[in-house]
N, C-alpha and C positions, 0 to 999 in steps of 0.2 A: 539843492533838493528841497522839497515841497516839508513845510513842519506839522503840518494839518495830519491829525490822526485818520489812518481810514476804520469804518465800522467794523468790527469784530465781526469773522463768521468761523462756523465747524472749521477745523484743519486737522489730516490727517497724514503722519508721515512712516513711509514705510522704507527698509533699512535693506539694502541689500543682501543677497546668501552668502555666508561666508568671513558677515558682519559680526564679530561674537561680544563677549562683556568683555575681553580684555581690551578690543578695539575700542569700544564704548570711552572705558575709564582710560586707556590712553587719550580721545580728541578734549575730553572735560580737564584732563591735567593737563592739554594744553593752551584750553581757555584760564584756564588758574593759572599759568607760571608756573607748575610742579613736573614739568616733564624734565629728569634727571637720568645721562648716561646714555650711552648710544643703544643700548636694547629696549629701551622706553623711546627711546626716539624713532629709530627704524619701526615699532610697531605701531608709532603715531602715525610716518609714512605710509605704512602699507593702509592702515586705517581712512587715509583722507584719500588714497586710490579710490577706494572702495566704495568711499562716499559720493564718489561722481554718478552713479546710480540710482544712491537714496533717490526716494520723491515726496512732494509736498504737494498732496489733493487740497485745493481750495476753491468755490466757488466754483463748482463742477467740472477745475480744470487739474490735470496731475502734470508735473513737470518735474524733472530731475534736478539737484543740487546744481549739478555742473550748468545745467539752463538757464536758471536762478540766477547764479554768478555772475553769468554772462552777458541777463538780462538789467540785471540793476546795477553791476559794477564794472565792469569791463567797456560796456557801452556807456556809461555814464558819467564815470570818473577819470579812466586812465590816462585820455589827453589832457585832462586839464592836469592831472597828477606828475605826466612826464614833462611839459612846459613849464612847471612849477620850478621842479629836480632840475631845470637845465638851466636855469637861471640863478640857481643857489652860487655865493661866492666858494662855500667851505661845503661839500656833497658832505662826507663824513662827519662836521661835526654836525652839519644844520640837516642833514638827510633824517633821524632819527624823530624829530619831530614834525617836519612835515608828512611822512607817512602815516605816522600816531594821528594826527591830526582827520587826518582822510578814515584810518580806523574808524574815529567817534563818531564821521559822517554816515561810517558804514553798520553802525550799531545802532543811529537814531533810524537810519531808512530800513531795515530790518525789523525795529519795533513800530514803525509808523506804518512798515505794510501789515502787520500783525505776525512777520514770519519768525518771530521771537517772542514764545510768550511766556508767562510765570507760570502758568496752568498748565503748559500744554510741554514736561520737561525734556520731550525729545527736541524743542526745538533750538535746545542749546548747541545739539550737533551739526547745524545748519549755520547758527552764528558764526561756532568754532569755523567750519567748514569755510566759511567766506572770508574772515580773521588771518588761517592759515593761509588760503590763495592769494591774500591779497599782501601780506607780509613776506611771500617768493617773490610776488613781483614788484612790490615797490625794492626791497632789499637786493634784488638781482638787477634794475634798472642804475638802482645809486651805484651799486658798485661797476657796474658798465662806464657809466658816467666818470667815477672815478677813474678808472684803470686808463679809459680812453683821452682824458687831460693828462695822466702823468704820460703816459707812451709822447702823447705828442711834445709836450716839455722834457723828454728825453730825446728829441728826435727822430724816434722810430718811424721810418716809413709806414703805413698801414692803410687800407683805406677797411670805413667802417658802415655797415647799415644806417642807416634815418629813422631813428625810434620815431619819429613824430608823424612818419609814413608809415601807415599799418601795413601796406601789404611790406616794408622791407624790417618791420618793427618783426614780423614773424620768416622771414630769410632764414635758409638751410645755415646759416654760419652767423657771428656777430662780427665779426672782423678776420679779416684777409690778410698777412705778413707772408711778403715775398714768396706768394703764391701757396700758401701754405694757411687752410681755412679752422679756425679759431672758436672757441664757444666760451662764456662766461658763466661762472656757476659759484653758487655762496656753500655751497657744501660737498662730499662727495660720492652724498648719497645714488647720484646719476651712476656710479661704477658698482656699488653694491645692489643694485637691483641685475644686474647682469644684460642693462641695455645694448644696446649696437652700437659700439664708439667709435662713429664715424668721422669724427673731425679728427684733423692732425695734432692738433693742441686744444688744452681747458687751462683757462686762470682760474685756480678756483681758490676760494678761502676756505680753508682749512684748519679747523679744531684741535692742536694737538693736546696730547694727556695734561699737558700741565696747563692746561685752560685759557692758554694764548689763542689767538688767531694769526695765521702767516698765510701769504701770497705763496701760493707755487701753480708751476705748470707742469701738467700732465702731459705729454707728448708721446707721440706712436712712435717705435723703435726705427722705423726705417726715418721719421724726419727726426730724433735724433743724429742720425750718424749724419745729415747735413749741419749740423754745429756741433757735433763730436765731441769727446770726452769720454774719459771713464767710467762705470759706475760701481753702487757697491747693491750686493745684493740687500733686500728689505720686504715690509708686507706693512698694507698698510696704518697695521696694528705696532708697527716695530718704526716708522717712521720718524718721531719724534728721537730717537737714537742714532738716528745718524743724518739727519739735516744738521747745516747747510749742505753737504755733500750729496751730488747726483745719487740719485740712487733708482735701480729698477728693479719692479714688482711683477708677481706674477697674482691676479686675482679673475676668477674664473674663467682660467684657463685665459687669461687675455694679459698681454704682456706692454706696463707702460713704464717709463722712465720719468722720475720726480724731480725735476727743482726747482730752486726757490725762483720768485718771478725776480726780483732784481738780477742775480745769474740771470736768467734767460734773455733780459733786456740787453747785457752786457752782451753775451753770445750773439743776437739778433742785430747789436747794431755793430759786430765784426765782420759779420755775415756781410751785411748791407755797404761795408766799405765806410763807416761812419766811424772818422776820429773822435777822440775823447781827450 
């Protein structure tokens, strides 16, 4: 990126309907590190939805957050970001500063286009706004990354997307196991919005109350009953009480079954006819 400051002009940004001050002081306490608790957090989500609307008039031109994004960081960064991540020896331990890294490139080109000013305080929401986007995707690529070297040092048959190819970087699925299509997710926010869950399975990384993170996979009931097992009834507020054990939920009226990803590795390469 270019370090050459460009000329200050007027900028004017305006917030979409439905935008309120709790959303506000939710994306600023996520630019601080203060966002504490999942009802601080879900309102931070619903908040940066909403933000793909904002727009930022400058230079007689208006364009939305999400354009923005797309235009200075998505196009600009993400391959060099993802060949970076695939070369890493240790994704988790060394994943955490290469993305940080691309951060501070995405905070100097933010203040070098003027889209971040001291004057001008709505446009912290627009930092935040590119901060948050960009910390899903490099944090949901490393964990791709991850998950798809241990699977294969496990054995697991799979075949998986080409993040390094944009059209398959964006593919209806992340990975495919014995016909059966996959999505990777750092949280489990995708089921509490009450989306369409259309994959068979999710690895997701999951928060439980005592502030660990665990691997489990979410799975549709009917590809459960092809690796079978019992469960025990749960919600995903009550999870932490009874992992390790399968367990199925019922959350907006949508029915999935939880376990841990190592189980389901185990399960997957019985399936697949792979001794151990």
């Amino acid at each position: 990126m270019h370090r050459g400051r460009l000329p200050v002009d007027p900028i004017e940004i305006r917030l979409p309907a439905g935008f309120g001050p709790d959303h506000q002081t939710a994306v600023i306490d996520y630019l601080a590190d203060r966002l504490i608790g999942r009802a601080a957090w879900a309102k931070a989500f619903e908040a940066f939805d909403l933000l793909d609307q904002a727009t930022l008039a400058t230079r007689g031109q208006r364009r939305t957050f999400r354009a923005l994004y797309q235009q200075a960081i998505e196009q600009g960064l993400t391959d060099s970001y993802l060949r970076e991540l695939l070369l890493l020896g240790d994704v988790e331990r060394q994943g955490p500063a290469l993305w940080a890294s691309y951060a501070r490139q995405i905070v100097d080109e933010a203040t070098r286009r003027a889209w971040f000013r001291a004057d001008v305080p709505e446009t912290r929401l627009l930092l935040s706004y590119f901060l948050y986007w960009w910390g899903s995707f490099a944090r949901g690529y490393a964990l791709e990354a991850m998950i798809f070297r241990d699977l294969r040092r496990s054995g697991v048959s799979f075949q998986a997307h080409d993040v390094l190819d944009r059209l398959e970087r964006y593919s209806s699925c992340d990975l495919t196991v014995s016909g059966m299509a996959g999505d990777l997710k750092t949280s489990v926010y995708f089921v509490q919005t009450g989306v369409s869950l259309a994959h068979d399975f999710y690895i997701v990384r999951l928060q439980l109350r005592r502030r660990t993170y665990t691997l489990v996979v979410l799975l549709q009931p009917l590809v459960w009953e092809r690796i079978d097992g019992d469960t025990m009834e749960a919600s995903l507020e009550t999870l932490d009480d009874f992992l390790p054990a399968p367990v199925r939920i019922e959350h907006r009226d949508h029915a999935l079954v939880v376990i841990e990803y190592d189980d389901w590795k185990e399960r997957i390469l019985r399936l697949q006819g792979v001794e151990r």
